[in-house]
C-alpha positions in Angstrom: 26.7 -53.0 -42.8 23.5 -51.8 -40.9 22.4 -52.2 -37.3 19.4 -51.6 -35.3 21.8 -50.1 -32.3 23.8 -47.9 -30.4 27.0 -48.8 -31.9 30.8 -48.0 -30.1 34.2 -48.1 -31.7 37.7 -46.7 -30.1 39.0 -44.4 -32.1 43.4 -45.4 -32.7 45.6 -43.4 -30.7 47.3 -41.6 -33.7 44.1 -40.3 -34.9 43.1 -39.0 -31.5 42.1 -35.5 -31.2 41.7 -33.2 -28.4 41.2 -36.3 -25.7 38.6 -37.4 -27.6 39.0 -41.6 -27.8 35.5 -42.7 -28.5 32.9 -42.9 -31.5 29.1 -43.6 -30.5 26.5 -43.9 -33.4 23.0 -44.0 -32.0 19.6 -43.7 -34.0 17.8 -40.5 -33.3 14.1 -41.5 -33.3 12.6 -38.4 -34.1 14.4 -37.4 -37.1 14.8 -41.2 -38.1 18.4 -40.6 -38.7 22.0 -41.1 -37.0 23.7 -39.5 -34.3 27.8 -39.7 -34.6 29.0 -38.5 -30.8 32.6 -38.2 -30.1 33.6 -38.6 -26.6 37.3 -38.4 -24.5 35.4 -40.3 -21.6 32.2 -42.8 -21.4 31.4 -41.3 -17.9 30.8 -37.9 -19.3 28.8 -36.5 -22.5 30.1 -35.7 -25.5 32.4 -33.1 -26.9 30.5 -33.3 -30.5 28.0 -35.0 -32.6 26.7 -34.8 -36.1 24.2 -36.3 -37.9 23.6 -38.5 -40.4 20.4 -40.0 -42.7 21.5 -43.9 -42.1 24.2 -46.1 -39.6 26.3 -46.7 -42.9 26.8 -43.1 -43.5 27.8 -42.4 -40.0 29.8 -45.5 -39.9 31.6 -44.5 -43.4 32.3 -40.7 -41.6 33.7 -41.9 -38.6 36.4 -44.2 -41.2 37.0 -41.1 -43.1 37.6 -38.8 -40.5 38.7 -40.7 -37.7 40.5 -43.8 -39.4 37.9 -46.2 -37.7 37.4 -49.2 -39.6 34.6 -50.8 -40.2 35.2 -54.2 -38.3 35.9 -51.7 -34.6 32.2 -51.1 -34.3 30.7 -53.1 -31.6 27.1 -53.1 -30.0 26.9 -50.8 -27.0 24.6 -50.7 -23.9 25.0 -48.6 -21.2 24.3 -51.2 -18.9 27.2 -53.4 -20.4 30.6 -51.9 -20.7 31.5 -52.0 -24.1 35.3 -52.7 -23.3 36.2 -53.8 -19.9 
């Protein structure tokens, strides 16, 4: 699975940690690589990030880590809410 955009999945509830509900992966143009952001709220910025060299591996961290699946990542634009 690869992808061109900023990507959103919800993280599940029992997996939550401190308030934080949502996964954002985003390219980072000047290091050509993969920003994974956590956020509690999509009003507000994130509470941490990380990086990562491709979509796949950020995608594949946030499963790991988080228990998102692959299939909960959706196309995200901040002019569209992503789950309304």
């Amino acid at each position: 699975m690869t992808t061109a955009g900023r990507s959103i999945a919800e993280i599940p509830e029992e997996r939550r940690e401190q308030g934080v509900r949502w996964l954002i992966v985003e390219p980072e143009p000047s290091s050509e690589g993969w920003l994974l952001m956590g956020h509690s709220s999509l009003e507000e910025g994130c509470e941490f990030d990380g990086w990562h060299r491709t979509f796949d591996e950020a995608v594949s961290d946030a499963e790991r880590c988080w228990g998102v699946p692959l299939d909960a990542w959706r196309l995200f634009s901040l002019a569209v809410p992503p789950y309304a």
